[in-house]
C-alpha positions in Angstrom: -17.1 5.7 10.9 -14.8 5.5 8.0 -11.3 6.2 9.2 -8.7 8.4 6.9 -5.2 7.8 6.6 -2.7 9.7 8.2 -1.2 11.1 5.1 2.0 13.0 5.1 4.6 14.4 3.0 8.4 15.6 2.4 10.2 17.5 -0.5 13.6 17.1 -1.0 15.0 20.1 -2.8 18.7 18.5 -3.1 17.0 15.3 -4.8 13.9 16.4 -6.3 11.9 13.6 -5.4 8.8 14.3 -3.5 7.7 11.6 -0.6 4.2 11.1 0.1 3.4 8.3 2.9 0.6 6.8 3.9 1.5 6.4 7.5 2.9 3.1 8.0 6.3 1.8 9.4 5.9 -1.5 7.1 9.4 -2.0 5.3 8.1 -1.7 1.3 9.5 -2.3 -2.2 9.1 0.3 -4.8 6.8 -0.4 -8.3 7.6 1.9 -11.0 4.4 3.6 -12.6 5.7 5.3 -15.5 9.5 6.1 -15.2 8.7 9.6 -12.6 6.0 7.7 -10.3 7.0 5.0 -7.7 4.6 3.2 -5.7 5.7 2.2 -2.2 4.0 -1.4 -1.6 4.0 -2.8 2.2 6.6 -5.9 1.7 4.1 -8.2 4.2 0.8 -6.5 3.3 1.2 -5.9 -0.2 -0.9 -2.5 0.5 -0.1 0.8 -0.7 1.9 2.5 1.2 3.7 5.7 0.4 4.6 7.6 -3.5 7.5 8.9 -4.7 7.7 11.5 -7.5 11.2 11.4 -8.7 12.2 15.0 -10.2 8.7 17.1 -10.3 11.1 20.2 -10.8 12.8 18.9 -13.6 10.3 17.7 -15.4 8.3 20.8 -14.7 5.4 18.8 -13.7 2.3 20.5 -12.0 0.3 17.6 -11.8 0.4 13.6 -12.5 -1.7 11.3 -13.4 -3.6 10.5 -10.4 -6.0 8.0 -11.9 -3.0 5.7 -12.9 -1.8 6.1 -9.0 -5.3 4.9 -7.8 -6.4 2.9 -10.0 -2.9 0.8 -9.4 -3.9 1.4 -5.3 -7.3 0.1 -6.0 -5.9 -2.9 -7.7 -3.5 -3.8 -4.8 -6.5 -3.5 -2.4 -8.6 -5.8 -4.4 -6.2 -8.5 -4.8 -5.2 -8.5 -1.1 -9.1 -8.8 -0.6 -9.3 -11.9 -2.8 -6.5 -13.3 -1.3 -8.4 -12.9 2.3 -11.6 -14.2 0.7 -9.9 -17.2 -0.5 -8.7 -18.1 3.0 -11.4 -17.5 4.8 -12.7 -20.9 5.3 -9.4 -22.4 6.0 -8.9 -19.8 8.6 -12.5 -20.3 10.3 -11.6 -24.0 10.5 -8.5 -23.7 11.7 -9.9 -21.2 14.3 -13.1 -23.4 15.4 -10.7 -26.7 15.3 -7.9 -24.6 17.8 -10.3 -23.3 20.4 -11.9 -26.8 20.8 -9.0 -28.2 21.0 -7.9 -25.4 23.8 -11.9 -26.4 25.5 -10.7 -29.8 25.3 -7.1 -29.6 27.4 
C-alpha cells in the first residue's frame, strides 16, 4: 500500500513566506526555483523535503507553478535512484562478503 507523506504547512503573516514541509527532521539547504519558490532538499538524502514561497501576498500570487516544483521533485528522486542503482552491486558484495566473514568468526 502506497504510503502518503505527512504534509504540513505554516503562514507567516509578519514574513510572508509560506512553509510547506514534507515531514522530515533532516537538516536541508534551500534551491531557488525562480526568485519566489525555494526548494527545501534533505542535506544527507538529497530528497525533497519541504517549500517555501517567499512573499505570496506581495506578489499577489493565487497559484504557482506547480509543474516546475514537481518536476524539480521528480528529478531529485530520480537521481537519488540512480545513485542507489549504481551501488547496488557494491553494496550486495560488501553485504554477502560481511556476513560470511561474521559465519566465519
Amino acid at each position: 500500500m502506497e504510503e502518503k507523506m505527512n504534509i504540513t504547512h505554516h503562514y507567516d503573516e509578519e514574513a510572508d513566506i509560506l512553509y510547506i514541509d514534507f515531514g522530515s527532521n533532516e537538516p536541508c539547504f534551500t534551491e531557488d526555483i525562480d526568485g519566489v519558490v525555494m526548494l527545501e532538499i534533505g542535506w544527507f538524502s538529497k530528497l525533497p523535503r519541504g517549500i517555501k514561497v517567499i512573499g505570496p501576498k506581495a506578489h499577489h500570487m493565487k497559484s504557482f507553478n506547480f509543474q516546475l516544483i514537481i518536476r524539480k521533485c521528480r528529478d531529485l528522486l530520480r537521481n537519488q535512484a540512480k545513485q542507489i542503482e549504481n551501488q547496488e552491486s557494491y553494496l550486495q558484495e560488501f553485504l554477502k562478503n560481511k556476513f560470511k566473514e561474521l559465519a566465519l568468526s
